[in-house]
N, CA, C, O and CB atoms as a CASP TS submission, in Angstrom:
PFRMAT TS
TARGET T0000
AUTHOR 0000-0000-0000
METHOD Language model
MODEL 1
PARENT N/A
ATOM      1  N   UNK     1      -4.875  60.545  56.173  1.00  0.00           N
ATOM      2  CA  UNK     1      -4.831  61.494  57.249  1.00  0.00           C
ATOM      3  C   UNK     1      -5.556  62.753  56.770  1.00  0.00           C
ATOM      4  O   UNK     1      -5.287  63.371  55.739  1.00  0.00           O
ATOM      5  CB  UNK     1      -3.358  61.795  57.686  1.00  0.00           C
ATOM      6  N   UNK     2      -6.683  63.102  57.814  1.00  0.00           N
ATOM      7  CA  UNK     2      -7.073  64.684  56.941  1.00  0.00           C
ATOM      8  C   UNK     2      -6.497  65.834  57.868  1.00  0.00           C
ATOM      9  O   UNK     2      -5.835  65.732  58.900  1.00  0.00           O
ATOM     10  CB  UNK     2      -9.044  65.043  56.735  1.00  0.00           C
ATOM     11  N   UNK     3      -6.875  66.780  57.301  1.00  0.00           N
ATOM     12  CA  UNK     3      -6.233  68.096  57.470  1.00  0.00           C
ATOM     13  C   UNK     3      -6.299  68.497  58.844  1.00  0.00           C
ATOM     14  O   UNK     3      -5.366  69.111  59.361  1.00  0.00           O
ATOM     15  CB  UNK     3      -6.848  69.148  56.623  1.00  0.00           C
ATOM     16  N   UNK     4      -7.540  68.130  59.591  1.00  0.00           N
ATOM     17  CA  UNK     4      -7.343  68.208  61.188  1.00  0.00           C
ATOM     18  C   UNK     4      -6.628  67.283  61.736  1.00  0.00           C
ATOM     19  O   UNK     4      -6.009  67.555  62.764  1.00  0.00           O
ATOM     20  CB  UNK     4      -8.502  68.150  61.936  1.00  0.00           C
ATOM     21  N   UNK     5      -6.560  65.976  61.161  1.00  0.00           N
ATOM     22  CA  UNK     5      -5.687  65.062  62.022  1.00  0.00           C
ATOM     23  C   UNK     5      -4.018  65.558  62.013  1.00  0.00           C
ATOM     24  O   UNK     5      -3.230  65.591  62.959  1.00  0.00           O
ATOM     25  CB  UNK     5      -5.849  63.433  61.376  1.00  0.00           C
ATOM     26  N   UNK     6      -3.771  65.988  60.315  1.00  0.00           N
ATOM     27  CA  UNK     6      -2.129  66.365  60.479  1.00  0.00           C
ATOM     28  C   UNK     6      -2.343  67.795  61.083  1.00  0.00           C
ATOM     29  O   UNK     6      -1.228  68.262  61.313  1.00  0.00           O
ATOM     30  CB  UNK     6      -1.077  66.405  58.829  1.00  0.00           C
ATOM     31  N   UNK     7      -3.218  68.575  61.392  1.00  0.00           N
ATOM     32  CA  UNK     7      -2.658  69.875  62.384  1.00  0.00           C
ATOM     33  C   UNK     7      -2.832  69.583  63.906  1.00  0.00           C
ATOM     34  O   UNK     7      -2.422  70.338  64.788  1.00  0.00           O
ATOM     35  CB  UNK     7      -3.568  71.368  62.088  1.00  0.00           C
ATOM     36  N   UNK     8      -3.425  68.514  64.100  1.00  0.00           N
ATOM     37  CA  UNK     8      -3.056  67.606  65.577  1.00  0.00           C
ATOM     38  C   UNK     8      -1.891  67.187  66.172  1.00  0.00           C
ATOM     39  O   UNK     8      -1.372  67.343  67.277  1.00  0.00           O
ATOM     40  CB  UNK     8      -3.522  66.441  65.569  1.00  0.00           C
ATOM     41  N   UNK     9      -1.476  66.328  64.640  1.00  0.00           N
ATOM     42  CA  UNK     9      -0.224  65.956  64.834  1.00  0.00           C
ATOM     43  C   UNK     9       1.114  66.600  64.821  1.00  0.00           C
ATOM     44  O   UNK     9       2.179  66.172  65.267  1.00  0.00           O
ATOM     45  CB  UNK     9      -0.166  65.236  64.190  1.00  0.00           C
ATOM     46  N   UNK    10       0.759  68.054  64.038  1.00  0.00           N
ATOM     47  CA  UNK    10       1.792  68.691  64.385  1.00  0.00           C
ATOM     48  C   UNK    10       1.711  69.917  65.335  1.00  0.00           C
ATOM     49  O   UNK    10       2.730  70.532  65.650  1.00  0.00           O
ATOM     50  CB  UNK    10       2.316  68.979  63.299  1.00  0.00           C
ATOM     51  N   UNK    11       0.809  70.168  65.665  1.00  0.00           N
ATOM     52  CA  UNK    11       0.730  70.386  67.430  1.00  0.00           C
ATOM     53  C   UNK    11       1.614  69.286  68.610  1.00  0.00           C
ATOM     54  O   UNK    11       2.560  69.465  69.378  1.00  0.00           O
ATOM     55  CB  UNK    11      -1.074  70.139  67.857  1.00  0.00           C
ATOM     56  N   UNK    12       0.996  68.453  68.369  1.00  0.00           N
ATOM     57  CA  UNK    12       1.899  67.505  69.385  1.00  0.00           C
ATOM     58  C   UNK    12       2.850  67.535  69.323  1.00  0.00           C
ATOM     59  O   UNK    12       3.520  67.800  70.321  1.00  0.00           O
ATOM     60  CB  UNK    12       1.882  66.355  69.454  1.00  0.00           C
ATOM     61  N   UNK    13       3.680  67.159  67.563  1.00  0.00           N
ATOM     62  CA  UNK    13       5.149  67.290  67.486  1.00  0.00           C
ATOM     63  C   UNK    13       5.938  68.627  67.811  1.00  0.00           C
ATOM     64  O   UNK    13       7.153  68.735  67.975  1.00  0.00           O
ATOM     65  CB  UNK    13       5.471  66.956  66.182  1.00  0.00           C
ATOM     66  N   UNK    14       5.015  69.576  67.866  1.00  0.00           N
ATOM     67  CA  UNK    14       5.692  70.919  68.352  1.00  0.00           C
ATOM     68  C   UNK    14       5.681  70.843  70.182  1.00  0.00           C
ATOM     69  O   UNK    14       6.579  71.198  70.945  1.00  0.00           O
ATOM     70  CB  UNK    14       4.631  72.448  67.660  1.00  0.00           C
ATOM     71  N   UNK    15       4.630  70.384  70.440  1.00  0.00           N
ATOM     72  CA  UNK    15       4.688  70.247  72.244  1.00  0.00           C
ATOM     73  C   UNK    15       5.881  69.596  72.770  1.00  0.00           C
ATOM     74  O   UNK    15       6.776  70.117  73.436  1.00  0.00           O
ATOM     75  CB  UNK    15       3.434  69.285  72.911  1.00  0.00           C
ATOM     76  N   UNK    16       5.731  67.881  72.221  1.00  0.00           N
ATOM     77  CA  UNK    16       6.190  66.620  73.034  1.00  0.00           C
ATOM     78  C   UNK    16       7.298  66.235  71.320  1.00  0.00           C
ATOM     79  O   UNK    16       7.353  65.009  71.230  1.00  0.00           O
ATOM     80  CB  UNK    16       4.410  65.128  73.711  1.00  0.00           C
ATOM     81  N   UNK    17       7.752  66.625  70.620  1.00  0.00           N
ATOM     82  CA  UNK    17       8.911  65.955  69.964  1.00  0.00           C
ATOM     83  C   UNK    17       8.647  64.852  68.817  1.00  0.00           C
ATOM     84  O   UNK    17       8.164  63.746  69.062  1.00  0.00           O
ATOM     85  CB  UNK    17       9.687  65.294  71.059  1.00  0.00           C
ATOM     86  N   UNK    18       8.920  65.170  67.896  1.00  0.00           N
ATOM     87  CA  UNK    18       8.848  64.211  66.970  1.00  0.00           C
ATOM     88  C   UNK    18       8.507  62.619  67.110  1.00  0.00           C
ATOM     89  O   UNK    18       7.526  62.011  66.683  1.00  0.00           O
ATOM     90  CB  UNK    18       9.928  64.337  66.493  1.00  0.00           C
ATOM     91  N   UNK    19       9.785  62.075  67.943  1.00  0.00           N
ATOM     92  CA  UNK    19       9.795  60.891  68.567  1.00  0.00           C
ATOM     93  C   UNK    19       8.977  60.588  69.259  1.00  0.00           C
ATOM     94  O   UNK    19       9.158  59.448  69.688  1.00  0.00           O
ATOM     95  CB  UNK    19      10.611  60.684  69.113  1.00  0.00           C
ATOM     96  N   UNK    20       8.073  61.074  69.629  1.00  0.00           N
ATOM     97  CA  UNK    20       7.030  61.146  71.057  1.00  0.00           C
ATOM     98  C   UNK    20       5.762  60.977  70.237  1.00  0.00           C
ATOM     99  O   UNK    20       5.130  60.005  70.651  1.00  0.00           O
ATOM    100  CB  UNK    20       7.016  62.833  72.155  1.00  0.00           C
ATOM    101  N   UNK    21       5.027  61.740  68.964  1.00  0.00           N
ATOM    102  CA  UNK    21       4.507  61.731  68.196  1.00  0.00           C
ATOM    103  C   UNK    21       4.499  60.520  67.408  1.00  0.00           C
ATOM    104  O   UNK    21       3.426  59.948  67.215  1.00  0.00           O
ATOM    105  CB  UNK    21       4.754  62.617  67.818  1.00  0.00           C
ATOM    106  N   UNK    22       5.741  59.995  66.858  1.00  0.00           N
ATOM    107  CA  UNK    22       5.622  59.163  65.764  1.00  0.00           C
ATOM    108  C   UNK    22       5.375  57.861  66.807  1.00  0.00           C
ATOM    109  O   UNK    22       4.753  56.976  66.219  1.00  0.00           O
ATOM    110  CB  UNK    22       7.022  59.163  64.609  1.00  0.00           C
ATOM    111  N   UNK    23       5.656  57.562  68.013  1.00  0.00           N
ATOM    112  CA  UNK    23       5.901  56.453  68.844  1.00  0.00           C
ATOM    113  C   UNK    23       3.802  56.130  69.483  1.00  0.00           C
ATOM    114  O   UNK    23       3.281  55.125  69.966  1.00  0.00           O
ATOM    115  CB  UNK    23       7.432  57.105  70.374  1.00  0.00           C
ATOM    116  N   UNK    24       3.272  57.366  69.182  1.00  0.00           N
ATOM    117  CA  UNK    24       1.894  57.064  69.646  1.00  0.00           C
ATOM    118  C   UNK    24       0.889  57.761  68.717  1.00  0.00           C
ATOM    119  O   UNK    24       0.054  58.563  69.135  1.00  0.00           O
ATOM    120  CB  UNK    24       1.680  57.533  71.148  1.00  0.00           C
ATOM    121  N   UNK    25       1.051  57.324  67.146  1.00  0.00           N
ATOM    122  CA  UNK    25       0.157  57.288  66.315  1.00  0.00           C
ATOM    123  C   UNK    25       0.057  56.160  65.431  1.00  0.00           C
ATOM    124  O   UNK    25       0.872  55.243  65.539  1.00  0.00           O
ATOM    125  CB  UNK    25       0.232  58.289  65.734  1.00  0.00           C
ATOM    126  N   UNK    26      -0.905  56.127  64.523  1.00  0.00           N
ATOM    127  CA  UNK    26      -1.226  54.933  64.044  1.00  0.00           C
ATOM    128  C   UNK    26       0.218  54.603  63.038  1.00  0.00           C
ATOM    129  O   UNK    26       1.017  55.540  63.048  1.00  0.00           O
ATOM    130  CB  UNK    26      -2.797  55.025  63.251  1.00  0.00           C
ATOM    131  N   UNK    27       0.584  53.523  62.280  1.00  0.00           N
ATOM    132  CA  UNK    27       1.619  53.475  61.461  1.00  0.00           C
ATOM    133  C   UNK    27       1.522  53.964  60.509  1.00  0.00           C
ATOM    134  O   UNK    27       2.566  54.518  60.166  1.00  0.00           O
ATOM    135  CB  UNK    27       2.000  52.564  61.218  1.00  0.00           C
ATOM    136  N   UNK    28       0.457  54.085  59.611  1.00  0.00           N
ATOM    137  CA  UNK    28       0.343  55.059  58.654  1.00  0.00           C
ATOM    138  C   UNK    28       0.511  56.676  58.526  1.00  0.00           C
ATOM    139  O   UNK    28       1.069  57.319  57.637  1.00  0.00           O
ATOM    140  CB  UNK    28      -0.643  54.839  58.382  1.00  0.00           C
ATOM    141  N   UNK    29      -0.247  57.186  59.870  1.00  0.00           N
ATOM    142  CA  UNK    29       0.533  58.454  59.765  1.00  0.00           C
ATOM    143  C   UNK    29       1.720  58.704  60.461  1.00  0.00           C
ATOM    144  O   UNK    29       2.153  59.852  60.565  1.00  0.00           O
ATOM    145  CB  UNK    29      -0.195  59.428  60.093  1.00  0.00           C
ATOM    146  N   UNK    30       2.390  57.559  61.037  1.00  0.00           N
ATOM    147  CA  UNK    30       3.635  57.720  61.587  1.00  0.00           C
ATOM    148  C   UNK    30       4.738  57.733  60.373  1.00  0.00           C
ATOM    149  O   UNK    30       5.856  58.244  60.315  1.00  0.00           O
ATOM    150  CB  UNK    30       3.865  56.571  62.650  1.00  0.00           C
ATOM    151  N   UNK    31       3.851  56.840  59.269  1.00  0.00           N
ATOM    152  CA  UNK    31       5.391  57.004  58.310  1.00  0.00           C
ATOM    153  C   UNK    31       5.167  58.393  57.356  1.00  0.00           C
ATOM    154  O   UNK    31       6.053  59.049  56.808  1.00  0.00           O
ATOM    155  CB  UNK    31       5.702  55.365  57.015  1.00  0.00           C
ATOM    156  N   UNK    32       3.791  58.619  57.333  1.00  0.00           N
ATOM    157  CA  UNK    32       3.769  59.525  56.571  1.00  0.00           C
ATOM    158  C   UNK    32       4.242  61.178  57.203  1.00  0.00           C
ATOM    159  O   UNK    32       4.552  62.128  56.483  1.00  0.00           O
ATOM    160  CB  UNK    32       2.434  59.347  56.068  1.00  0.00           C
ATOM    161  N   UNK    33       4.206  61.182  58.250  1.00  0.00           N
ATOM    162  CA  UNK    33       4.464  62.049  59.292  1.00  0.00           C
ATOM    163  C   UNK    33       6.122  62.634  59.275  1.00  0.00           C
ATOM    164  O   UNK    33       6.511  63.802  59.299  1.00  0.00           O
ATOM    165  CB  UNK    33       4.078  61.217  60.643  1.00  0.00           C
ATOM    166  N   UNK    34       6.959  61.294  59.221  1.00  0.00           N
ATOM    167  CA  UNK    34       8.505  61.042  59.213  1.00  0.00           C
ATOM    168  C   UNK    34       8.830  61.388  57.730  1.00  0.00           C
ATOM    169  O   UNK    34       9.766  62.132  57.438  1.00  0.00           O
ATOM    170  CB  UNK    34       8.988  59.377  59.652  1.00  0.00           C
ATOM    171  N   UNK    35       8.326  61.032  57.163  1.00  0.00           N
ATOM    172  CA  UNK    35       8.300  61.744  55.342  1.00  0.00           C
ATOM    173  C   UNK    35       7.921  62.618  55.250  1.00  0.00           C
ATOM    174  O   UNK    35       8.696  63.227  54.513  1.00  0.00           O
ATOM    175  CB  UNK    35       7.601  61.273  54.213  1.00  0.00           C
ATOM    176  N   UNK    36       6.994  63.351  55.568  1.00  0.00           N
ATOM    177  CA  UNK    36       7.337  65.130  55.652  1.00  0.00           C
ATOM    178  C   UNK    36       8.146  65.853  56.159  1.00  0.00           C
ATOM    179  O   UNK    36       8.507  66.942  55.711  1.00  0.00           O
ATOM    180  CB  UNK    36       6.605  65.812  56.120  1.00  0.00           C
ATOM    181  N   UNK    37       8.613  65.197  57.397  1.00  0.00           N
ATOM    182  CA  UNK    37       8.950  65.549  58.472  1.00  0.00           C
ATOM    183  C   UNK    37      10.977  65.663  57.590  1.00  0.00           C
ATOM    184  O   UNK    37      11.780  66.558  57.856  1.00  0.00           O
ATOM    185  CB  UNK    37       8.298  64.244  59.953  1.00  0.00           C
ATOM    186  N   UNK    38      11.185  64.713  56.802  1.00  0.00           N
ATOM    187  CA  UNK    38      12.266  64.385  56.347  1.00  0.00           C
ATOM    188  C   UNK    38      12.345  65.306  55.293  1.00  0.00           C
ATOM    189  O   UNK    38      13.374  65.977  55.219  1.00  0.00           O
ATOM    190  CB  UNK    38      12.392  63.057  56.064  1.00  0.00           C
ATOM    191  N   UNK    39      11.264  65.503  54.281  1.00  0.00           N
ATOM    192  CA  UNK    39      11.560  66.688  53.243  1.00  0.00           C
ATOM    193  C   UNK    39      10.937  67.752  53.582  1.00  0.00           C
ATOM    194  O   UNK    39      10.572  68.299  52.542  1.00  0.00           O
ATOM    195  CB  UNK    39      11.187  66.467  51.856  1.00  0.00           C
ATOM    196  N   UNK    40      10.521  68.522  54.755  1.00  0.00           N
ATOM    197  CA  UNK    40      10.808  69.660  55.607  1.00  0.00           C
ATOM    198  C   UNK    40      12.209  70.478  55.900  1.00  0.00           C
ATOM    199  O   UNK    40      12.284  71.688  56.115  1.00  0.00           O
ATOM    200  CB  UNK    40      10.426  69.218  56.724  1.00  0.00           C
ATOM    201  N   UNK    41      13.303  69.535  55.860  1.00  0.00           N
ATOM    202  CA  UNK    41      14.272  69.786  56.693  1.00  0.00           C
ATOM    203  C   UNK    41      15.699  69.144  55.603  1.00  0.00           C
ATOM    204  O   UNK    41      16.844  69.007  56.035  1.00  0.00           O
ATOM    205  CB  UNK    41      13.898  68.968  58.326  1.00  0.00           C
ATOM    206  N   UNK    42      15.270  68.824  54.158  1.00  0.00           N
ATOM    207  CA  UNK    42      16.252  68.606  53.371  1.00  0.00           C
ATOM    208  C   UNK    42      16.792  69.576  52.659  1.00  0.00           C
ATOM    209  O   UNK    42      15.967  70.419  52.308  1.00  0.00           O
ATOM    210  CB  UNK    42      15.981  67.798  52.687  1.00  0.00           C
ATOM    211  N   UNK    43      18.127  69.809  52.237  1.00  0.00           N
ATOM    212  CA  UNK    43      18.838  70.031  51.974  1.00  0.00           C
ATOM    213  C   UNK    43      18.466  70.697  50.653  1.00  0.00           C
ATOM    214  O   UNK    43      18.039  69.868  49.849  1.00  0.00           O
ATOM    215  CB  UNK    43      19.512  69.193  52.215  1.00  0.00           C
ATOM    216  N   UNK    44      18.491  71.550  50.337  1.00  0.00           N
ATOM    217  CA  UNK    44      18.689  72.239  48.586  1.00  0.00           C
ATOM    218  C   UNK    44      19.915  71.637  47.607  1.00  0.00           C
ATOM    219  O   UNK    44      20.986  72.116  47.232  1.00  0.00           O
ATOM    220  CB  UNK    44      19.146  74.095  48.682  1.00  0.00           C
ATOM    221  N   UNK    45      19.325  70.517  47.405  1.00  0.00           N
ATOM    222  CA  UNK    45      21.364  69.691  47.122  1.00  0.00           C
ATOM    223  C   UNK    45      21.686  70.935  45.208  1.00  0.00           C
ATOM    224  O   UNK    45      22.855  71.095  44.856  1.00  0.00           O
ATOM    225  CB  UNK    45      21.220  66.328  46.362  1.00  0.00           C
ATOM    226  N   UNK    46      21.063  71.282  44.740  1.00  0.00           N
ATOM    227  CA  UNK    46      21.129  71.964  43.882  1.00  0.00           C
ATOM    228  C   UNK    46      22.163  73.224  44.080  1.00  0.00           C
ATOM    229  O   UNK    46      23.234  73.479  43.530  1.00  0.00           O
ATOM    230  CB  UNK    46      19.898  72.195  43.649  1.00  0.00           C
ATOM    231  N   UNK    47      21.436  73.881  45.052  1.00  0.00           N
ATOM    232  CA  UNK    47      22.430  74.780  45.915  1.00  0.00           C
ATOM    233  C   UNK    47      23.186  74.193  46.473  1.00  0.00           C
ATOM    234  O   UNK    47      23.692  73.519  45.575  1.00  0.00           O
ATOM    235  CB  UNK    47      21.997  75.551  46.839  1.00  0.00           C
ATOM    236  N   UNK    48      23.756  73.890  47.523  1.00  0.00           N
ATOM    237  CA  UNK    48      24.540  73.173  47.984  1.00  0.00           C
ATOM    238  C   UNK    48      25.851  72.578  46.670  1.00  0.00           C
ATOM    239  O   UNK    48      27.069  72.709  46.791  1.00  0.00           O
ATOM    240  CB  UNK    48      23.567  72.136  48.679  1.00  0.00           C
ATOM    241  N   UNK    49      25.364  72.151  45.889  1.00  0.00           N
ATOM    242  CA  UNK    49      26.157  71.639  44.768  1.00  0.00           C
ATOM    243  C   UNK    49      27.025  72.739  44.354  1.00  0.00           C
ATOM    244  O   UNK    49      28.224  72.521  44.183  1.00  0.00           O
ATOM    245  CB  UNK    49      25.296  71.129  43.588  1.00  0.00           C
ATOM    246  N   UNK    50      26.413  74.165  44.139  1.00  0.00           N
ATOM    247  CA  UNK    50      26.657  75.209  43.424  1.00  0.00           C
ATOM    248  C   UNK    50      27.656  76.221  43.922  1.00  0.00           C
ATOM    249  O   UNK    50      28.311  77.137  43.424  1.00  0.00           O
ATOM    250  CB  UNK    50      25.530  75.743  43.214  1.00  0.00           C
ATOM    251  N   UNK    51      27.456  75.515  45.464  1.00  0.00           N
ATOM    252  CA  UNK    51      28.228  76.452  46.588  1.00  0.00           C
ATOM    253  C   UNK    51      29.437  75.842  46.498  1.00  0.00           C
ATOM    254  O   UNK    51      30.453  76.492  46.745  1.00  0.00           O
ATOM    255  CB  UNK    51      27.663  76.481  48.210  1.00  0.00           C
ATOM    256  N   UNK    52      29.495  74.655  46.171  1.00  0.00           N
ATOM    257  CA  UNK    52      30.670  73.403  46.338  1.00  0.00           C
ATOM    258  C   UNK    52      31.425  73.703  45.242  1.00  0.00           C
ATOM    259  O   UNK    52      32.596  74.084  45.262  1.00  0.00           O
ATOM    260  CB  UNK    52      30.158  71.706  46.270  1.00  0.00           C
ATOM    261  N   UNK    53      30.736  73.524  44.282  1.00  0.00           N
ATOM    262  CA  UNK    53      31.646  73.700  42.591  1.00  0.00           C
ATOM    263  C   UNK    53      32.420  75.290  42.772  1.00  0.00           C
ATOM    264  O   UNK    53      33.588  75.527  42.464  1.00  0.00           O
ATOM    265  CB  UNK    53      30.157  73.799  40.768  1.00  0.00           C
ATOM    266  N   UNK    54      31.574  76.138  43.270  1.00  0.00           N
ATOM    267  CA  UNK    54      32.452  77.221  43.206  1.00  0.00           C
ATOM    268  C   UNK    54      33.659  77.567  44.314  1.00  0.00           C
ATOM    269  O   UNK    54      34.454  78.478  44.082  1.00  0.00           O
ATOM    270  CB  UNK    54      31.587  78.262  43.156  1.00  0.00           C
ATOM    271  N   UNK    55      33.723  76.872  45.374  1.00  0.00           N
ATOM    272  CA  UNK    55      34.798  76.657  46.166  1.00  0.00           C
ATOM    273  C   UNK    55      36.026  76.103  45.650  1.00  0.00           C
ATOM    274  O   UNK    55      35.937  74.890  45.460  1.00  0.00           O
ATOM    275  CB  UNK    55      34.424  75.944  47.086  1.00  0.00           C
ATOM    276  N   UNK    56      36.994  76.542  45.403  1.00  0.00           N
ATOM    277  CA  UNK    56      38.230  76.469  45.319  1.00  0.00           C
ATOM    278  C   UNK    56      38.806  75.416  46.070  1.00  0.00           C
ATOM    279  O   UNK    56      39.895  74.978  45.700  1.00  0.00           O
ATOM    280  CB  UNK    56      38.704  77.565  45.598  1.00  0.00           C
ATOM    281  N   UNK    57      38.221  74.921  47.113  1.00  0.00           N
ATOM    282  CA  UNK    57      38.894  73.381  47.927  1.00  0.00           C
ATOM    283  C   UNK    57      38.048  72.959  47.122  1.00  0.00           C
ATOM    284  O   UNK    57      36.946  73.283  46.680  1.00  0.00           O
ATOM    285  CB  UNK    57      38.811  72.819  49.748  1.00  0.00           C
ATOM    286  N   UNK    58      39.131  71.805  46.975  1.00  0.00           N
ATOM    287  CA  UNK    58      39.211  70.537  45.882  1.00  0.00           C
ATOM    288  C   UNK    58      39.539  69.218  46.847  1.00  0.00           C
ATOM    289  O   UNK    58      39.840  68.187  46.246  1.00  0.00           O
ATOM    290  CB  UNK    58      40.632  70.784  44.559  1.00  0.00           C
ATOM    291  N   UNK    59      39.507  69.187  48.069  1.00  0.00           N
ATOM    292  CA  UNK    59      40.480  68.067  49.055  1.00  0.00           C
ATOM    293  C   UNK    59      39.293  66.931  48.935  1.00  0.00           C
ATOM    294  O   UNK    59      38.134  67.026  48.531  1.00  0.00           O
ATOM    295  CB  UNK    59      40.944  68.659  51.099  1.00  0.00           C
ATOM    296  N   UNK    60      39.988  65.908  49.408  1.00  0.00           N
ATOM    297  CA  UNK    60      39.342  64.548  49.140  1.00  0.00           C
ATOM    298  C   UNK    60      38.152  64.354  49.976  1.00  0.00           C
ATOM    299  O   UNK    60      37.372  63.485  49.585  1.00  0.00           O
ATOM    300  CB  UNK    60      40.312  63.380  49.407  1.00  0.00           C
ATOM    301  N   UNK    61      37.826  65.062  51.170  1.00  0.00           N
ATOM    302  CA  UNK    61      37.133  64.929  51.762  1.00  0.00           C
ATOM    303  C   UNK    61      35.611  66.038  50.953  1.00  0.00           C
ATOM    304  O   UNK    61      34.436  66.115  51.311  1.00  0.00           O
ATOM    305  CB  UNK    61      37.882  65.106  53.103  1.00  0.00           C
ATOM    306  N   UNK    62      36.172  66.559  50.079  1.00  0.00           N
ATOM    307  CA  UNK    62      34.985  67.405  49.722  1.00  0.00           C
ATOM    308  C   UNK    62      34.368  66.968  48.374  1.00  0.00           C
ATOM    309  O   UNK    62      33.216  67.243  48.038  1.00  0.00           O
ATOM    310  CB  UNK    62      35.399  68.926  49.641  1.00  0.00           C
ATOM    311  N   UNK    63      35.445  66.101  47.473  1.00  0.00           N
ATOM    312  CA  UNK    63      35.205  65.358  46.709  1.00  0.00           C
ATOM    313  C   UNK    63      34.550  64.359  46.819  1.00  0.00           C
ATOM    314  O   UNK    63      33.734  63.853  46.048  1.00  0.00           O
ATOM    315  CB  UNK    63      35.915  65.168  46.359  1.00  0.00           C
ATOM    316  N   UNK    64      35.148  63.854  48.455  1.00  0.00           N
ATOM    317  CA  UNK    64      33.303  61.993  49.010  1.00  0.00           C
ATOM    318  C   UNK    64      32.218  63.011  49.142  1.00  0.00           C
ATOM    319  O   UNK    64      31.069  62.753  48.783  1.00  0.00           O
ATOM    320  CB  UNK    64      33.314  60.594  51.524  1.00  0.00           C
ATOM    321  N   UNK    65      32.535  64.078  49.613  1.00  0.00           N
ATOM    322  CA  UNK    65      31.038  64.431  50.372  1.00  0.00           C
ATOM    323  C   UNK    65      30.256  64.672  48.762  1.00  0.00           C
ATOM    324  O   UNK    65      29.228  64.044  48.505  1.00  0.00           O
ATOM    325  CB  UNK    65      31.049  66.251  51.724  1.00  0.00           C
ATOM    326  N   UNK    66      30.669  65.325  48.075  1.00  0.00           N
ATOM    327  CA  UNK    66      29.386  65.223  46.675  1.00  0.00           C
ATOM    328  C   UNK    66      29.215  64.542  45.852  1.00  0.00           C
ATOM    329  O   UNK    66      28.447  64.790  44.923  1.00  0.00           O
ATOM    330  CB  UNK    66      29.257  66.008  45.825  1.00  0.00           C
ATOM    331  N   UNK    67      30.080  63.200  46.006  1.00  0.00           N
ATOM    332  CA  UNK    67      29.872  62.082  45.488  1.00  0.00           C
ATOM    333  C   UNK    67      29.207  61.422  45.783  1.00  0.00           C
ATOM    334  O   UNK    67      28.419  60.796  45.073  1.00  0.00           O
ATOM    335  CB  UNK    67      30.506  61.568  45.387  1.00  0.00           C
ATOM    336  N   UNK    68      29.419  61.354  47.597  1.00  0.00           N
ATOM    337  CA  UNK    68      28.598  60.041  48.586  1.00  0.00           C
ATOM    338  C   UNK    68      27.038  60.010  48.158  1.00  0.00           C
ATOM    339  O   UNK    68      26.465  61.056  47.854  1.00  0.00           O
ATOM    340  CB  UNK    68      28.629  60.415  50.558  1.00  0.00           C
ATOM    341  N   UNK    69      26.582  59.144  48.153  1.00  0.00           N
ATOM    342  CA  UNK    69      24.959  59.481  48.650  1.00  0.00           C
ATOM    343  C   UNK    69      24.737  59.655  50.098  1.00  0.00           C
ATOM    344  O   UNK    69      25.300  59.293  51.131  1.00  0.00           O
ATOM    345  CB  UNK    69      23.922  58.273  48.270  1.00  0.00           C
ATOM    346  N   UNK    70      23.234  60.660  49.629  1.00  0.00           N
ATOM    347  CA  UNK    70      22.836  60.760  50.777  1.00  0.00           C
ATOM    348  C   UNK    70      22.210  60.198  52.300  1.00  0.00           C
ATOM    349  O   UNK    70      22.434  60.540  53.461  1.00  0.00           O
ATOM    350  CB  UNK    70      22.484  61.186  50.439  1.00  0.00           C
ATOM    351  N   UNK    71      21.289  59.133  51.659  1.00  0.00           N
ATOM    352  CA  UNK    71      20.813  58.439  52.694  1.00  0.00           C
ATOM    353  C   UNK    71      21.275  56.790  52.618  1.00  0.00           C
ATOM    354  O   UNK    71      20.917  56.008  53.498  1.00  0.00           O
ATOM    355  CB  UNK    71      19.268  58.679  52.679  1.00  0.00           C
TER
END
């Protein structure tokens, strides 16, 4: 994908929606599209971790959540 095609594509995805985008491009930049698109919008688990350890709740439900995996 070059540099005009992904500022195409994310024009569109800003117009008409992610889903709308990934559903009418080729498969290659549809997956590659959804993989940016996925570590755009992830989580700082580092932070997140740091915020957790220093919280004083200890309950079981907070203990799966930083155990669980993520995806």
């Amino acid at each position: 994908m070059t540099r005009t095609q992904y500022k195409l594509h994310q024009r569109c995805i800003r117009d008409n929606g992610l889903r709308y985008t990934l559903a009418n491009v080729s498969v290659g930049d549809s997956l590659t599209l959804a993989k940016l698109h996925l570590l755009a919008n992830m989580d700082d688990m580092l932070a997140w971790r740091v915020r957790w350890i220093n919280q004083s709740d200890t309950t079981r439900a907070n203990v799966i959540r930083l155990t669980s995996p993520l995806l």
